[in-house]
C-alpha positions in Angstrom: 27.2 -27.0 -24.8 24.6 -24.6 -23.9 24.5 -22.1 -21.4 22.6 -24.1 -18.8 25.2 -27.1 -19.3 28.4 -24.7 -18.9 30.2 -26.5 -16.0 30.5 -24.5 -13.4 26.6 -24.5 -13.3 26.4 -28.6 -13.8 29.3 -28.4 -10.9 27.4 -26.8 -8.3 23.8 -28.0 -9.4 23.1 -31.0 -6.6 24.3 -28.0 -4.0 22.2 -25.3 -5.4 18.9 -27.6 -5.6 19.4 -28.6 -1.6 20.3 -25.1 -0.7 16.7 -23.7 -2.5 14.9 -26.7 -1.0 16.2 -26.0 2.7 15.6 -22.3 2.2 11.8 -22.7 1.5 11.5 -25.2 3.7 13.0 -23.5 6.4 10.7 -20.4 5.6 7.4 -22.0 4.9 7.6 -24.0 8.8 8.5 -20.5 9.9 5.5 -18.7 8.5 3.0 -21.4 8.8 3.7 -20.8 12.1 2.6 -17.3 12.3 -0.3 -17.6 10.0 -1.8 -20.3 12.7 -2.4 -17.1 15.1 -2.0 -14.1 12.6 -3.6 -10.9 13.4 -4.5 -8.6 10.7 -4.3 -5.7 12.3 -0.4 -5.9 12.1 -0.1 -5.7 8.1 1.8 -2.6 7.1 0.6 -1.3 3.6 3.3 -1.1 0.7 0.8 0.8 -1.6 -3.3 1.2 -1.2 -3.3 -2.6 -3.1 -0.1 -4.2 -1.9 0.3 -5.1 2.2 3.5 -6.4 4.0 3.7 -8.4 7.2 6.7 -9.0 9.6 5.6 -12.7 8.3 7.3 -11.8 4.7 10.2 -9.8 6.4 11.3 -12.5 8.4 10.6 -15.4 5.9 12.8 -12.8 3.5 15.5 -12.9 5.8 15.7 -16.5 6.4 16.0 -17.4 2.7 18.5 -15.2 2.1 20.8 -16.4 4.6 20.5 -19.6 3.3 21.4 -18.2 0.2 24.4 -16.4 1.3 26.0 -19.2 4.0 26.1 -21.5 0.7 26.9 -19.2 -1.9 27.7 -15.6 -0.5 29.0 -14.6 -4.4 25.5 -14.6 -5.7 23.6 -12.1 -6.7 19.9 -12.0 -5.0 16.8 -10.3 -6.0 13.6 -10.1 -3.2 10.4 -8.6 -3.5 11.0 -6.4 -0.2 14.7 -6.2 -0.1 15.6 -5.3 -3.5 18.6 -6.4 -5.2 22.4 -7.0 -3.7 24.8 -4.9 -5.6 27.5 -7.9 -6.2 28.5 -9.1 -9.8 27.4 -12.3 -10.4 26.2 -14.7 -13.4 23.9 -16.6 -10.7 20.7 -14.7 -9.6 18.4 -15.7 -7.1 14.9 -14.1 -7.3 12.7 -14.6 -4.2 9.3 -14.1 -3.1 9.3 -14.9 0.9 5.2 -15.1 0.9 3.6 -14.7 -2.4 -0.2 -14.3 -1.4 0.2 -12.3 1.7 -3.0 -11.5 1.7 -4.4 -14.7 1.4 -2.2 -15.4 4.3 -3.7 -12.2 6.3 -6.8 -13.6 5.9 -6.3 -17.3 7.0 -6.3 -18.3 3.4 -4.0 -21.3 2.7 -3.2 -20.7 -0.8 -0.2 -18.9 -0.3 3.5 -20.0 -0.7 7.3 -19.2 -0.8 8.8 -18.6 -4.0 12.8 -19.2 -5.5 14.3 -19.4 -8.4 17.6 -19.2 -9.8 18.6 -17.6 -12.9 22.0 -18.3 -15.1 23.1 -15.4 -16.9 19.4 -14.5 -17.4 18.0 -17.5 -17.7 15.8 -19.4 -15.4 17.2 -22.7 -14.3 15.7 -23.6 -11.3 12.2 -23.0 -9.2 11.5 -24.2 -5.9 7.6 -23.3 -5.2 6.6 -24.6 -1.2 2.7 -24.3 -0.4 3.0 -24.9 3.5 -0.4 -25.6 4.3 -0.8 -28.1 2.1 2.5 -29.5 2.5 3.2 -29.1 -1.7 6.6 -28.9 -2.6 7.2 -28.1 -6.5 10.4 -28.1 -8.4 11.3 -27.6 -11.7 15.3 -27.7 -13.1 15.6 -26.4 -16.5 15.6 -29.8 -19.2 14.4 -32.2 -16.6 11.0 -31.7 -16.0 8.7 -30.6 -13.0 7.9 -32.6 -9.7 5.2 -31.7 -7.2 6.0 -33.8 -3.9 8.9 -35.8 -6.2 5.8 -37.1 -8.4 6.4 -35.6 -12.1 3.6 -33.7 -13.2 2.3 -32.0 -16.6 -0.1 -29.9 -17.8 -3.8 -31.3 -18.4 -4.9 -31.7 -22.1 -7.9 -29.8 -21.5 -9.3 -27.6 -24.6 -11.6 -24.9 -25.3 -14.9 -25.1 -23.9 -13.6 -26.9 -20.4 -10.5 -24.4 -19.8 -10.1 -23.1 -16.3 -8.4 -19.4 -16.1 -6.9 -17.6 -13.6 -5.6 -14.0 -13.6 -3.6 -12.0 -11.0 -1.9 -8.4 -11.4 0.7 -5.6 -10.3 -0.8 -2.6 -7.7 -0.9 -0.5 -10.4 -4.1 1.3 -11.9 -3.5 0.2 -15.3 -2.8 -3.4 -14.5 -5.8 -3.9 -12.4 -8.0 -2.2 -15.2 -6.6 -4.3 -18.0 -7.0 -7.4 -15.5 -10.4 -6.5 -14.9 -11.7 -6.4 -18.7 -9.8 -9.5 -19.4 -11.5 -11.3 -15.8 -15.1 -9.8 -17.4 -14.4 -11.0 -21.0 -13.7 -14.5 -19.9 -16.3 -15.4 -17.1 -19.2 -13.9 -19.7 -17.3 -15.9 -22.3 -15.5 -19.0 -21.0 -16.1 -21.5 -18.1 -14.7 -19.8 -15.5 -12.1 -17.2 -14.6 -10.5 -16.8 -11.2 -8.2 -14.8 -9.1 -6.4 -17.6 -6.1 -4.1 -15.0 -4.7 -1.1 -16.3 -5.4 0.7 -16.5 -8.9 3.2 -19.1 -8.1 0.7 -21.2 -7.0 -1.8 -20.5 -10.1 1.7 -20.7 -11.9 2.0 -24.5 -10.1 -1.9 -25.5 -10.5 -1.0 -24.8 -14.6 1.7 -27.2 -14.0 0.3 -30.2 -12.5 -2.7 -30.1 -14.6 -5.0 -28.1 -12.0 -6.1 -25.1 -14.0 -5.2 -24.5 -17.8 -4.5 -20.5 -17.8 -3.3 -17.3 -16.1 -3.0 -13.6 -17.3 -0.8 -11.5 -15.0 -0.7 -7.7 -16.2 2.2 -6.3 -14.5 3.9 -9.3 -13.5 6.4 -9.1 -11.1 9.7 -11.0 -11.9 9.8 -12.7 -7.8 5.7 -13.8 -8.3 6.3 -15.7 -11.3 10.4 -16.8 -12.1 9.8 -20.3 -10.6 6.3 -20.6 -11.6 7.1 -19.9 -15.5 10.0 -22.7 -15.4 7.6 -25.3 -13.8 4.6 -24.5 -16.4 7.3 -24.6 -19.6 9.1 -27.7 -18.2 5.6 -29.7 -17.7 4.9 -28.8 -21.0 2.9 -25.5 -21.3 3.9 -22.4 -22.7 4.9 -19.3 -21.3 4.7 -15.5 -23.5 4.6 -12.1 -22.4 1.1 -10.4 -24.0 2.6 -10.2 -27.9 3.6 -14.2 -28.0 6.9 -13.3 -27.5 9.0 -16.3 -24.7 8.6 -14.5 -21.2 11.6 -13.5 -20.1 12.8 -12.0 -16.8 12.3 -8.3 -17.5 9.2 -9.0 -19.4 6.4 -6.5 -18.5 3.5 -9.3 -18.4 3.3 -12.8 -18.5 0.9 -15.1 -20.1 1.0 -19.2 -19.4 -1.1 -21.9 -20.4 -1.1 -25.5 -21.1 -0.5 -24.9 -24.8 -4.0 -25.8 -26.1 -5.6 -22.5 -24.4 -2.7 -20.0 -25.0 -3.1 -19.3 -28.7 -7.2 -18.2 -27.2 -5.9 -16.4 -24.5 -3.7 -14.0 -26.7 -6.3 -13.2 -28.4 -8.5 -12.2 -25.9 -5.9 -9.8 -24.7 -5.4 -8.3 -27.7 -9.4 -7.8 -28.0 -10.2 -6.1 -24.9 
């Protein structure tokens, strides 16, 4: 028996799905609300690169709640709370609105993010794109669904690959996303920044796009994402090949066929 079979996870695994499911649900109706009539002006900035909205505070709030009237042990992890100080195997690790400034701007790719890790391992992700209506999910050994469809990664190789990249606030993260963004739209098809990593994270998962690069990565952008991408097939590293894990500094995930490429761009530029 492995970790993710030890029974008190199996136990509680129907209730912990529902209660990540009703959380993002519950949040994405909330915000697509306020996106319908959002005024920019309100943003708050976090750092010259990285804005906050009342949007993401209040989405925040509602998915921890959730959280805590179902499993009030837990520890829980969020991008503009920070982490709960209680001792717990389970940790939640939440992003209210990943692509807030996509959402700022009237940009529908944005979406709520949740995952739940078992003694450091990722077991579940819940990714909700409201304006779309996409719900994702991935539990760890059975596969990925997008709107309770299964989905994989596409079987697209070099020459046709799509790429995306994203990155942390910080100098050198930009700078290093920049060179590899340059290397690959001079070099491959294309190379694009959506705005949201969980939903690049998702697009790798159902076949959409074949690649992202995040320098900096952010454990709340990416937890569920990098679940979804492994359990639809793909592969998921940190910049050295090593398996991402939660306190990786940078995360790299592809379909498989473009990752061993992808490495080695990094390490070029």
């Amino acid at each position: 028996m492995n970790e993710f079979e030890d029974l008190n996870y199996t136990r509680m695994d129907n209730k912990i799905k529902k209660t990540a499911i009703a959380a993002a649900k519950k949040a994405g109706k909330f915000a697509l609300g306020e996106y319908k009539n959002f005024d920019r002006r309100t943003i708050k900035l976090k750092t010259r690169h990285d804005i906050v909205t009342k949007a993401d505070l209040a989405s925040e709030k509602i998915i921890i709640n959730t959280i805590k009237k179902n499993f009030p042990e837990h520890r829980i992890l969020s991008e503009e709370a920070g982490q709960t100080k209680n001792k717990s195997d389970y940790l939640w690790i939440i992003d209210p609105i990943d692509g807030t400034t996509n959402f700022s701007m009237h940009n529908p790719l944005w979406s709520i993010s949740i995952a739940l890790a078992f003694k450091q391992e990722i077991v579940l992700g819940v990714i909700y794109a409201p304006c779309p209506d996409e719900l994702f999910i991935a539990e760890k050994g059975k596969g990925v669904k997008l709107n309770n469809k299964k989905i994989k990664v596409s079987k697209v190789k070099a020459g046709k690959v799509l790429n995306a990249f994203c990155h942390s606030s910080r100098k050198k993260d930009i700078q290093k996303a920049i060179k590899y963004f340059s290397y690959q739209k001079l070099h491959g098809l294309d190379c694009r920044q959506m705005g949201s990593a969980a939903i690049e994270l998702a697009y790798i998962a159902c076949g959409r796009i074949e690649s992202i690069v995040i320098p900096g990565a952010n454990s709340w952008d990416v937890a569920a994402g990098a679940l979804m991408v492994r359990e639809a097939g793909g592969i998921v590293t940190d910049f050295s090949g090593n398996p991402w894990k939660i306190d990786s500094a940078d995360i790299a995930a592809s379909n498989g066929l473009a990752h061993k490429d992808i490495l080695n761009i990094i390490k070029r530029i």
